[in-house]
C-alpha positions as a Markdown table, in Angstrom:
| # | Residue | x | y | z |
|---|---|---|---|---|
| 1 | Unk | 246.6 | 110.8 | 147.4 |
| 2 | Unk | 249.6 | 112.7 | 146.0 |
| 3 | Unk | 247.3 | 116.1 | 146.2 |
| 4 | Unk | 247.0 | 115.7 | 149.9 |
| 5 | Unk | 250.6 | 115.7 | 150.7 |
| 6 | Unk | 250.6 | 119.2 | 152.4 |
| 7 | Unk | 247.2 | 119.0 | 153.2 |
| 8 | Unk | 245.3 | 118.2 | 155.8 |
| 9 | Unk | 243.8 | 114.0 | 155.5 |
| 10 | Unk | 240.0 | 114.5 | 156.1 |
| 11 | Unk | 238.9 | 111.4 | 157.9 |
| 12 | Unk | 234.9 | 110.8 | 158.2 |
| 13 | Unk | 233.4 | 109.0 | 161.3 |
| 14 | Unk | 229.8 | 107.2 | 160.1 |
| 15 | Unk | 228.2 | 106.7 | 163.5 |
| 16 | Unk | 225.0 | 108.1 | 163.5 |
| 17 | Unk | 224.0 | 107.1 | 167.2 |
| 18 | Unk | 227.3 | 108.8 | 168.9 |
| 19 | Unk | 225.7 | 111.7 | 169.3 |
| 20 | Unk | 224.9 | 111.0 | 172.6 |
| 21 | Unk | 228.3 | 111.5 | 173.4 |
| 22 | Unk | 228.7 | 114.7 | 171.9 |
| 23 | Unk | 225.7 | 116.0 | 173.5 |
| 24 | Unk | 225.2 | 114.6 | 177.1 |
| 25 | Unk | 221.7 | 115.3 | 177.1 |
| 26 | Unk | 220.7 | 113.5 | 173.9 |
| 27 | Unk | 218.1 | 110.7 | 174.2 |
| 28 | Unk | 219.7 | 108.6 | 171.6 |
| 29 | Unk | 220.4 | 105.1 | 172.1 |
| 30 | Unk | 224.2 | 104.0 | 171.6 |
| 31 | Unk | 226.2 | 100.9 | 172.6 |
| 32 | Unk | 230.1 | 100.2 | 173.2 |
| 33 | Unk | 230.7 | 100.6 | 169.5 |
| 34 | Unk | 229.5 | 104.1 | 169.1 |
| 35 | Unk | 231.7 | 105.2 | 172.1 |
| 36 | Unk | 235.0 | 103.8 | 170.6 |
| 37 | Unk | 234.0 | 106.0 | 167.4 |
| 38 | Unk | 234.0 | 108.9 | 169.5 |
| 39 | Unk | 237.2 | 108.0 | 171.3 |
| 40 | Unk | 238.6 | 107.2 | 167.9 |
| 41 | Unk | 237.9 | 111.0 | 166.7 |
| 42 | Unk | 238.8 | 112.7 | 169.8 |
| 43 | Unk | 242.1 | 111.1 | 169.7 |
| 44 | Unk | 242.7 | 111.6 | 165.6 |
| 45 | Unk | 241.7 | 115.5 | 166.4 |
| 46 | Unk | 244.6 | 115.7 | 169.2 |
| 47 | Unk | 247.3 | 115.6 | 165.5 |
| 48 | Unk | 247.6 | 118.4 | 163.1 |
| 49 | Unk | 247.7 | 116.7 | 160.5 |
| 50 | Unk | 244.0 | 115.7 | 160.4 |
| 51 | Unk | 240.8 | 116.7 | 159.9 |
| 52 | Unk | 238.0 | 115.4 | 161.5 |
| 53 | Unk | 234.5 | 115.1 | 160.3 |
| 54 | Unk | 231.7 | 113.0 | 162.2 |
| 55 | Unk | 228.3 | 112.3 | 160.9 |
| 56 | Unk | 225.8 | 112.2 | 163.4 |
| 57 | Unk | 221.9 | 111.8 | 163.8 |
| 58 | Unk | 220.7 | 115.0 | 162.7 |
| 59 | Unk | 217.6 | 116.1 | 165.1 |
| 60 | Unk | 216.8 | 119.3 | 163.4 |
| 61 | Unk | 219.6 | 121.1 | 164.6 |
| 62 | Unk | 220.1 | 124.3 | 162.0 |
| 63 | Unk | 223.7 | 124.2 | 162.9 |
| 64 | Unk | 226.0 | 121.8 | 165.0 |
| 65 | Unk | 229.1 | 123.1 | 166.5 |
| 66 | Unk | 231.9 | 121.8 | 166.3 |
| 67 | Unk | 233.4 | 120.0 | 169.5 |
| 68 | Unk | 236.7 | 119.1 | 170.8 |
| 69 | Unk | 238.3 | 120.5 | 167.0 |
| 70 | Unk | 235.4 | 117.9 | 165.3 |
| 71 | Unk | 233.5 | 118.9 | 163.0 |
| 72 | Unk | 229.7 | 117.4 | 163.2 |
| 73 | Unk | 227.5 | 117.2 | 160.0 |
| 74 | Unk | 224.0 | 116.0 | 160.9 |
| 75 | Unk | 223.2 | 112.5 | 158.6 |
| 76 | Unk | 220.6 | 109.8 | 158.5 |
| 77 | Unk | 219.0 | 108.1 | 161.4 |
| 78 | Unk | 219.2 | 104.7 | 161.5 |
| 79 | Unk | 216.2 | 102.2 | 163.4 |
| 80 | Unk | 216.0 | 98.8 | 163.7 |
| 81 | Unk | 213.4 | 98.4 | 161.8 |
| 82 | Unk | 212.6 | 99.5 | 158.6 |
| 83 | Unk | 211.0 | 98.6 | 154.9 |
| 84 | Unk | 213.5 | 98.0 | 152.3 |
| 85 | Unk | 212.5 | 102.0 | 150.3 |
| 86 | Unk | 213.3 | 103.6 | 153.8 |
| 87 | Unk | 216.4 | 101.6 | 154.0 |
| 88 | Unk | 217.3 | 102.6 | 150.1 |
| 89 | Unk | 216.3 | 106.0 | 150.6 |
| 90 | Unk | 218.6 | 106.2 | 153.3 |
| 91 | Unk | 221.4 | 104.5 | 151.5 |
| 92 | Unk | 221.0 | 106.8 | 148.5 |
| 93 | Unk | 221.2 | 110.1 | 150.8 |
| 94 | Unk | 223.9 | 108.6 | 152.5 |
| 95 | Unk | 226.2 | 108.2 | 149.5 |
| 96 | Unk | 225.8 | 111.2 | 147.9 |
| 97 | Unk | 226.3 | 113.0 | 151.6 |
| 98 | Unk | 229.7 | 111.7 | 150.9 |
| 99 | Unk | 230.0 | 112.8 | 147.5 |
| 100 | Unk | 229.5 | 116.5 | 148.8 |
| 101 | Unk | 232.1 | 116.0 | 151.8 |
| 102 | Unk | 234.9 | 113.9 | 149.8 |
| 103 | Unk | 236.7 | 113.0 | 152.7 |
| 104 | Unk | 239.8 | 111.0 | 152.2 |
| 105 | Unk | 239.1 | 108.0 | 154.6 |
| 106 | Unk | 235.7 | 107.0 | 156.0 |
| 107 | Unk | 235.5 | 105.0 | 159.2 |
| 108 | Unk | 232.6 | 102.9 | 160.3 |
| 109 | Unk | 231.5 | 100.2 | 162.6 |
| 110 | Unk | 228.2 | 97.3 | 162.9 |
| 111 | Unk | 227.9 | 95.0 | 160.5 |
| 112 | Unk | 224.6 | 96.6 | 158.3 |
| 113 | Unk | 223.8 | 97.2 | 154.2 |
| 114 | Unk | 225.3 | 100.7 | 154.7 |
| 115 | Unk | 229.0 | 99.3 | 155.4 |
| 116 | Unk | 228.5 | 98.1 | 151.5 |
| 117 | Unk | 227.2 | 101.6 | 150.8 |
| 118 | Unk | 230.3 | 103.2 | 152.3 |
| 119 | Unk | 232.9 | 100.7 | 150.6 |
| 120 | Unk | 230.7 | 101.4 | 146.9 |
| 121 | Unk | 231.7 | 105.0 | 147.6 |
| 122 | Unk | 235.3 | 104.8 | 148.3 |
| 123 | Unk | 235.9 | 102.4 | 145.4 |
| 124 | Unk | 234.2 | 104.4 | 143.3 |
| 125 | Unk | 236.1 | 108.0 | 144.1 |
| 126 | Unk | 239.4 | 105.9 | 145.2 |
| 127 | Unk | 238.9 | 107.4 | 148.4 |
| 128 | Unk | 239.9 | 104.9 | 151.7 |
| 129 | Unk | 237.6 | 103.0 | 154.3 |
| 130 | Unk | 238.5 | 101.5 | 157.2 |
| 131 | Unk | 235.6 | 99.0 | 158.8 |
| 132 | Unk | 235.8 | 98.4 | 162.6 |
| 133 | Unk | 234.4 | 95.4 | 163.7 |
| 134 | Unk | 232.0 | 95.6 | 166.8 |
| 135 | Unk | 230.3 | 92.1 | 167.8 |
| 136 | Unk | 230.8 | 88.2 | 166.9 |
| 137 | Unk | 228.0 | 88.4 | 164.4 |
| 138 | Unk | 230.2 | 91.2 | 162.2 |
| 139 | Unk | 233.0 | 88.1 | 162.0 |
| 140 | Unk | 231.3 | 85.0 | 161.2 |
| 141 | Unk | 228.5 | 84.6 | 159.1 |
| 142 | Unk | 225.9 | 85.3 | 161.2 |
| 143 | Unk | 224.7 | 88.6 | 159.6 |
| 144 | Unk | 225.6 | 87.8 | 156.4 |
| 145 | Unk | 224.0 | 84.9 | 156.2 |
| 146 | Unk | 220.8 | 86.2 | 157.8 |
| 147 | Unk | 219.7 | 89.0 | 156.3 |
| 148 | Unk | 219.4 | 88.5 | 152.4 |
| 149 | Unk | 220.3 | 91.4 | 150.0 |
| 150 | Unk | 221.6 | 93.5 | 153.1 |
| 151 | Unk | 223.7 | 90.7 | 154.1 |
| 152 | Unk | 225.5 | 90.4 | 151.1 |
| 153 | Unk | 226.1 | 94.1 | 150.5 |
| 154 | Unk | 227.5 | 94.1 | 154.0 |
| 155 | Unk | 229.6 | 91.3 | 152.8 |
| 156 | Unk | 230.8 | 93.8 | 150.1 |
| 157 | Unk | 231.5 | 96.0 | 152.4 |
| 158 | Unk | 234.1 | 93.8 | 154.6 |
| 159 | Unk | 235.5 | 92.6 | 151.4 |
| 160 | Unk | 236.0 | 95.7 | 150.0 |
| 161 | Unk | 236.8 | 97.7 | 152.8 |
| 162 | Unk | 240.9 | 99.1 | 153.2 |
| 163 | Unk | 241.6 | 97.7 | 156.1 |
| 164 | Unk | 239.5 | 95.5 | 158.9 |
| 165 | Unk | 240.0 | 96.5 | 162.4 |
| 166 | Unk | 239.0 | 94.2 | 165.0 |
| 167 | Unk | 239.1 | 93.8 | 169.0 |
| 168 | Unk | 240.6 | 90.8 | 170.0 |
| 169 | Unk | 242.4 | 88.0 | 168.1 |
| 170 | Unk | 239.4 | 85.3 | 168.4 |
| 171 | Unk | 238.1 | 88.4 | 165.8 |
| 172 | Unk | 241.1 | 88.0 | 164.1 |
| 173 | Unk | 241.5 | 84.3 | 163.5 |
| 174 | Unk | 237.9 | 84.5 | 162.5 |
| 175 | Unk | 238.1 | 87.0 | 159.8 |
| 176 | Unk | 240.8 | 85.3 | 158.0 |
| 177 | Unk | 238.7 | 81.9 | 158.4 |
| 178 | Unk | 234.8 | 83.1 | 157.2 |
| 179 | Unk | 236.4 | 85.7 | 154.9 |
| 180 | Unk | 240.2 | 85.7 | 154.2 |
| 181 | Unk | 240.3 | 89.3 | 155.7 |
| 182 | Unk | 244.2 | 89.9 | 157.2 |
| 183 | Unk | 242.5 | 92.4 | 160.3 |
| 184 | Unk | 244.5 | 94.4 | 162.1 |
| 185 | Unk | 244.0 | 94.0 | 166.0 |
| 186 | Unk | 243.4 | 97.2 | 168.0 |
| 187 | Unk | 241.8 | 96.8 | 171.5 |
| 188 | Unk | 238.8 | 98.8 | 172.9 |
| 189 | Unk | 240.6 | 102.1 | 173.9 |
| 190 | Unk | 239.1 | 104.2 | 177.0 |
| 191 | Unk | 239.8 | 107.6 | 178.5 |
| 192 | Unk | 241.3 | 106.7 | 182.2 |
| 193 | Unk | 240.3 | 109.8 | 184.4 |
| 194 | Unk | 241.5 | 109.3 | 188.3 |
| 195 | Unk | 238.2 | 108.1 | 190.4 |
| 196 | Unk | 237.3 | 109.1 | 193.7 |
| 197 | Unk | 236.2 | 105.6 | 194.5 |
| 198 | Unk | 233.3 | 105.7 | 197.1 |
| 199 | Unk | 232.2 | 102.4 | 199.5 |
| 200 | Unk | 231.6 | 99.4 | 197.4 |
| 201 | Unk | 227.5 | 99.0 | 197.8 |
| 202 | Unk | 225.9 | 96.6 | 194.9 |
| 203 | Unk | 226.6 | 94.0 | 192.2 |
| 204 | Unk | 226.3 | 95.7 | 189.0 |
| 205 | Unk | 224.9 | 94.9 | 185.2 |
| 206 | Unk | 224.9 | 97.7 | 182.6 |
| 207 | Unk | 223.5 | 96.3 | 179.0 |
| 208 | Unk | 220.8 | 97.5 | 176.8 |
| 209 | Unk | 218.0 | 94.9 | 176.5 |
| 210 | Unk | 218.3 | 91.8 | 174.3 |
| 211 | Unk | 217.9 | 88.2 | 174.3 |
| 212 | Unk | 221.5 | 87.2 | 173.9 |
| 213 | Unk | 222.1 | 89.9 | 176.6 |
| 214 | Unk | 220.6 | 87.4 | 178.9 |
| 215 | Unk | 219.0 | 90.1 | 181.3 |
| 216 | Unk | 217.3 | 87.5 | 182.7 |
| 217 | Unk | 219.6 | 85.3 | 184.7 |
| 218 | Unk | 220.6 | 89.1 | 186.6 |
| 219 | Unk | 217.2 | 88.7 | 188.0 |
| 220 | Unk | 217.9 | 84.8 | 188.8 |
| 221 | Unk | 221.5 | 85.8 | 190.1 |
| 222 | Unk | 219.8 | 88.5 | 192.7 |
| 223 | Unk | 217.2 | 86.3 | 194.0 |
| 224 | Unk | 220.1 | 83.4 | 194.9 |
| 225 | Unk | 222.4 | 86.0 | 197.0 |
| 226 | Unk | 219.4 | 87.7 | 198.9 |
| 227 | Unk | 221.9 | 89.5 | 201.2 |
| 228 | Unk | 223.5 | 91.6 | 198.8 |
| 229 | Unk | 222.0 | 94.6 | 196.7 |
| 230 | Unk | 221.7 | 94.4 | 192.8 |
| 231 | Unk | 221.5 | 97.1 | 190.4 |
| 232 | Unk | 220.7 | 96.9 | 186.8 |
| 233 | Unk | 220.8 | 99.6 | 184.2 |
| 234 | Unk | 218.8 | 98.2 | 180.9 |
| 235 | Unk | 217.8 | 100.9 | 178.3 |
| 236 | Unk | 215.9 | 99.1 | 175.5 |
| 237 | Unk | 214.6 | 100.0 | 171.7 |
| 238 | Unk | 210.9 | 100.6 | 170.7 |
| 239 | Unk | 211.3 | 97.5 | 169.1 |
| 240 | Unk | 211.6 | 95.4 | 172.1 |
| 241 | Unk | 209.4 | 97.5 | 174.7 |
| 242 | Unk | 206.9 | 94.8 | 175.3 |
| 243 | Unk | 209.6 | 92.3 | 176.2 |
| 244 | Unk | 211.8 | 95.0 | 178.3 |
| 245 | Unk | 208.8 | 95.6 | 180.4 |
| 246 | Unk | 207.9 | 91.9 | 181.1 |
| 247 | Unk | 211.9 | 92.3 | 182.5 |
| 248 | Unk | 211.1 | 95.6 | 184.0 |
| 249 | Unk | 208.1 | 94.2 | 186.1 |
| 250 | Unk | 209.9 | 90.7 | 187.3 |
| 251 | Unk | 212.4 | 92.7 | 188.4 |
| 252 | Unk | 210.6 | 95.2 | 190.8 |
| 253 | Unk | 209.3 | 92.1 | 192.8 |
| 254 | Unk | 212.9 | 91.4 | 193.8 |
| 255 | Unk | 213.5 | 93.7 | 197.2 |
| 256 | Unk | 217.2 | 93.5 | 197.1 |
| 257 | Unk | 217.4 | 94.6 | 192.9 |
| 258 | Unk | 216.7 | 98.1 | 191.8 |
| 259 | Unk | 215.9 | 98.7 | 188.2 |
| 260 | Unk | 216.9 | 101.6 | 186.4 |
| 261 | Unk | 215.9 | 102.3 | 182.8 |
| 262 | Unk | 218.9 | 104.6 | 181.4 |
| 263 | Unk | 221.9 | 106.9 | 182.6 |
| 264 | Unk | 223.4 | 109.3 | 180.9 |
| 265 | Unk | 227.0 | 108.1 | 179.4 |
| 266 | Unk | 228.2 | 111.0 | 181.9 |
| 267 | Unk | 226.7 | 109.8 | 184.8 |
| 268 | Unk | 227.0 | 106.3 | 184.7 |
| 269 | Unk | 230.6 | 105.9 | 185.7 |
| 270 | Unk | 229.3 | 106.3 | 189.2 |
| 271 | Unk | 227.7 | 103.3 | 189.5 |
| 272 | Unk | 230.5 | 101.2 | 188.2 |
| 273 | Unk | 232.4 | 103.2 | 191.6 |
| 274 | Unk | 229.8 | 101.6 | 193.6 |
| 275 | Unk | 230.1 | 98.1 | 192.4 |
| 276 | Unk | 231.7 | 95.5 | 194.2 |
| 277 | Unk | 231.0 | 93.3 | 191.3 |
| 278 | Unk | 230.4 | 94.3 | 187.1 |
| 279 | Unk | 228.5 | 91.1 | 185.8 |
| 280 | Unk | 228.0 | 90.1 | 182.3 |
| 281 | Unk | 225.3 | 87.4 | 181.1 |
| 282 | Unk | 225.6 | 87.8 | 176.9 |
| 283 | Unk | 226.2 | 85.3 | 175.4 |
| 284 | Unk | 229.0 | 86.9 | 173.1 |
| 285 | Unk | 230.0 | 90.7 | 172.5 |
| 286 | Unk | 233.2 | 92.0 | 171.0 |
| 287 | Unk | 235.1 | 93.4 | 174.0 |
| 288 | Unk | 232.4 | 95.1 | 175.8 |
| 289 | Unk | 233.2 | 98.8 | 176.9 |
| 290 | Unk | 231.5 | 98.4 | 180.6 |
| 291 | Unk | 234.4 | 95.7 | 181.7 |
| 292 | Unk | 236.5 | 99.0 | 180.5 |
| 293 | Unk | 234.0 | 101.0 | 183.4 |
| 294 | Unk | 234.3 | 98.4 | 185.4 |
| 295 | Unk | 237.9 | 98.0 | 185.5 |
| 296 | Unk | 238.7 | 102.2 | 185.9 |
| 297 | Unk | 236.5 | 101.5 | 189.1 |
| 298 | Unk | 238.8 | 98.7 | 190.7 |
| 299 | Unk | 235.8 | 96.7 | 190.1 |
| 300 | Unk | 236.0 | 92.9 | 188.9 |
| 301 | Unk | 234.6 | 91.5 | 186.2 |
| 302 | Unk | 232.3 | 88.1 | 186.4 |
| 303 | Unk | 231.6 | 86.7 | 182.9 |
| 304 | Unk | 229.2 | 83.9 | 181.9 |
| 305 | Unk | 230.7 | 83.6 | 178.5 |
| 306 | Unk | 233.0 | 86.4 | 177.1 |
| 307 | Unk | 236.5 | 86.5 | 178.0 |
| 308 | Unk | 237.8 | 88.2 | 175.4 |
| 309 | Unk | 241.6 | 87.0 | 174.7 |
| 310 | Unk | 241.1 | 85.0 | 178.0 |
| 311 | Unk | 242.1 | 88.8 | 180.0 |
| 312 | Unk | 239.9 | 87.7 | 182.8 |
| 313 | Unk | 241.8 | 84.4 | 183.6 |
| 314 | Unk | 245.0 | 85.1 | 182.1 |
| 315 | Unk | 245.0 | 89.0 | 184.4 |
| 316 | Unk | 243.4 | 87.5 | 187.3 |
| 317 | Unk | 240.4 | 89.5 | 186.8 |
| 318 | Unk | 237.5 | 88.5 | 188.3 |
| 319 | Unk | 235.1 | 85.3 | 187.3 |
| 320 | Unk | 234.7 | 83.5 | 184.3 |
| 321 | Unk | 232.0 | 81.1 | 184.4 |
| 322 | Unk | 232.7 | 79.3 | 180.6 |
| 323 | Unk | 229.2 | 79.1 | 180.4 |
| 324 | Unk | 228.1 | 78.0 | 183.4 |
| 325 | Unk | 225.6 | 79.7 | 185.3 |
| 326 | Unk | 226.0 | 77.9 | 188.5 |
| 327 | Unk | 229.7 | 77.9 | 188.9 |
| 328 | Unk | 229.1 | 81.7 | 188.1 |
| 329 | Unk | 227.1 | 82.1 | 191.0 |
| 330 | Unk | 229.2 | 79.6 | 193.5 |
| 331 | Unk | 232.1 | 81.6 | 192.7 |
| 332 | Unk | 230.7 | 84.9 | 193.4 |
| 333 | Unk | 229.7 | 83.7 | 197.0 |
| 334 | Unk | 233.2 | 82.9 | 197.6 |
| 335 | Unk | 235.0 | 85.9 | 195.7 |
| 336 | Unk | 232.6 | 88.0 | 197.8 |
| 337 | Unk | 233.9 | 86.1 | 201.4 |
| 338 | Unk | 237.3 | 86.6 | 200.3 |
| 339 | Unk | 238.3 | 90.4 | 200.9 |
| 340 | Unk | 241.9 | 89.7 | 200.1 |
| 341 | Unk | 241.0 | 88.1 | 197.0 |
| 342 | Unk | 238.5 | 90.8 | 195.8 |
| 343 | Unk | 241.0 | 93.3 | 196.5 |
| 344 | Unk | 243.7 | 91.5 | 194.6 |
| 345 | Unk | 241.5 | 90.8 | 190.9 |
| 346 | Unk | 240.1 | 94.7 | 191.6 |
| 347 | Unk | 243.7 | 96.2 | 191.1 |
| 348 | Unk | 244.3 | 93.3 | 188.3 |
| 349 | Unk | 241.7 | 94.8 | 186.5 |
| 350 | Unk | 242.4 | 98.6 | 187.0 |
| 351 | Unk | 246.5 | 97.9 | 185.7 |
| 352 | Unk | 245.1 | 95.4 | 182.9 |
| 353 | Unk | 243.1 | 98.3 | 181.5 |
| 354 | Unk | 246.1 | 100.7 | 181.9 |
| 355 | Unk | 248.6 | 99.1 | 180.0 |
| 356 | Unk | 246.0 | 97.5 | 177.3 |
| 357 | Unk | 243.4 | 100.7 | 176.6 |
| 358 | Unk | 244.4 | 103.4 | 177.3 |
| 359 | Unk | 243.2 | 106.1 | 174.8 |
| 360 | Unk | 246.6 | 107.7 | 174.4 |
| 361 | Unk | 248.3 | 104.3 | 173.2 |
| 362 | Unk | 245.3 | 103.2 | 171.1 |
| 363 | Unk | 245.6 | 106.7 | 169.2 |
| 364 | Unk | 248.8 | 106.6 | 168.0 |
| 365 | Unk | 247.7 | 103.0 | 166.8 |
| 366 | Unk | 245.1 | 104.8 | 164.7 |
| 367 | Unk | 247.5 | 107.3 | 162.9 |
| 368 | Unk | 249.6 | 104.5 | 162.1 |
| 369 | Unk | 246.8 | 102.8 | 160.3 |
| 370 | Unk | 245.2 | 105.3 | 158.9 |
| 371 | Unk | 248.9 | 106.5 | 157.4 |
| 372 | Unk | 249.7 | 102.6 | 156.0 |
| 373 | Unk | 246.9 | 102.6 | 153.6 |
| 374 | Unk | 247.4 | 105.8 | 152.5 |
């Protein structure tokens, strides 16, 4: 890298689906993992010393702006589902894209074949790559072990990769068990903004639709507390349509629920400001983003499962249920009797996300990263 010393370090963002959150409007389906992508950038961009590039779903834009001092460059589109010359046709286009940009350091996220692809590229041109780790699956051997050929290129990837960033150090210990991987722990960063915070109204779950998602026991949850209102926000992927609207139909026969399909990332902070309650039914995530939402609203968190670092006990939080669906529901009877209580885990959870995520700590985090494996 000694050519780069009074030069600018290009650093490349792969994550196709955050273009949502360059352009509000876009119909493009995105998760927690593609927003911390986008944080990640818009904080690298705030110091001089770096460029940044993002690749983004190109949908036949002739030219893409840049925004917020980031430079877009349209790239594949990734699906769910696809036949293994799509998936190589992809790869290939995908590694020679990189080839033509030569960025210094490529970041990426979700465990997939392409993480391999990336970490083929940056051995090859001794360039850097820094993998981000998103979900449980990306740590164990879930994926790998799961999904043949992809699998093990994935497993190339992680191996291969400069440095392993994960969210929480159950990640951690994890990595260096499946793997011998020595991650480096940076939690979920978010953008606090000041909130007008309107009258508490409804119990709130925000997830896109999937089994381990457990969208189901929402539905179970509203019917048990028939005096307060429930809203759930559940986009879904063509691949699961049939299932989603087998949810979408039980769920319009429940009076006290409404069910809403999608909300723009812009918009959807105001629901959070309604909630009394954020609840979560997966069965694992990595640190999920919309306990972030949740907590810049003063709103509490109840947790079937995921506790990530034990925040939600060890902060005073909310609920965690450790699995158990009808202590999760007993307890949120009495939280919701308890005023003083509510109150009490509501600020918890606002000053645990200030002095754990905030986007201005996180970034500096970033640089410091990014500048060890340099």
């Amino acid at each position: 890298m000694e050519e780069k010393i009074n030069k600018k370090i290009t650093v490349c963002f792969f994550s196709p689906a955050s273009h949502s959150f360059f352009f509000p409007k876009s119909t493009v389906a995105h998760g927690g993992a593609e927003l911390q992508m986008y944080l990640w950038a818009k904080s690298l961009a705030n110091y001089p010393e770096f460029e940044v590039l993002f690749l983004i779903e190109n949908h036949n834009q002739k030219k893409i702006s840049p925004v917020e001092n980031i430079k877009l460059i349209g790239t594949i589109r990734l699906k769910r589902q696809e036949n293994i010359i799509t998936k190589l046709f992809k790869s290939i286009k995908l590694f020679f894209q990189l080839i033509a940009i030569k960025p210094d350091i490529i970041t990426a996220t979700n465990a997939n074949a392409l993480t391999g692809i990336i970490a083929l590229y940056t051995k090859t041109f001794k360039k850097k790559f820094i993998y981000r780790t998103s979900s449980l699956i990306d740590v164990n051997k879930n994926y790998i072990d799961k999904n043949g050929f992809s699998g093990k290129l994935y497993k190339f990837g992680l191996l291969n990769a400069s440095k392993v960033i994960t969210q929480n150090e159950e990640h951690r210990i994890l990595l260096k068990k499946n793997h011998n991987i020595n991650a480096f722990v940076l939690k979920n960063s978010f953008e606090i903004i000041p909130q007008n915070l309107p009258e508490k109204k409804h119990i709130l779950w925000v997830s896109r639709f999937a089994e381990m998602k457990n969208p189901y026991l929402f539905l179970d949850l509203a019917k048990q507390i028939p005096e307060q209102k429930f809203v759930m926000i559940c986009p879904y992927t063509v691949s699961v349509k049939k299932n989603w609207e087998n949810l979408k139909k039980q769920a319009n026969d429940i009076s006290n629920l409404t069910f809403i399909e999608k909300v723009p990332f812009v918009e959807i902070q105001e629901y959070f400001n309604k909630a009394v309650l954020f609840v979560n039914t997966s069965d694992f995530e990595g640190f999920p983003n919309t306990f972030l939402q949740a907590a810049q609203a003063k709103t509490p968190v109840v947790s079937l499962n995921v506790n990530p670092d034990n925040f939600i006990t060890e902060y005073n939080c909310g609920i965690f249920a450790g699995g158990n669906f009808d202590f999760l529901v007993c307890e949120i009877k009495k939280l919701l009797k308890n005023k003083q209580e509510l109150k009490l885990k509501a600020e918890n959870c606002f000053n645990y996300m200030k002095e754990n995520h905030d986007i201005n700590q996180v970034g500096k985090k970033i640089k410091s990263v990014i500048k060890s494996i340099l």
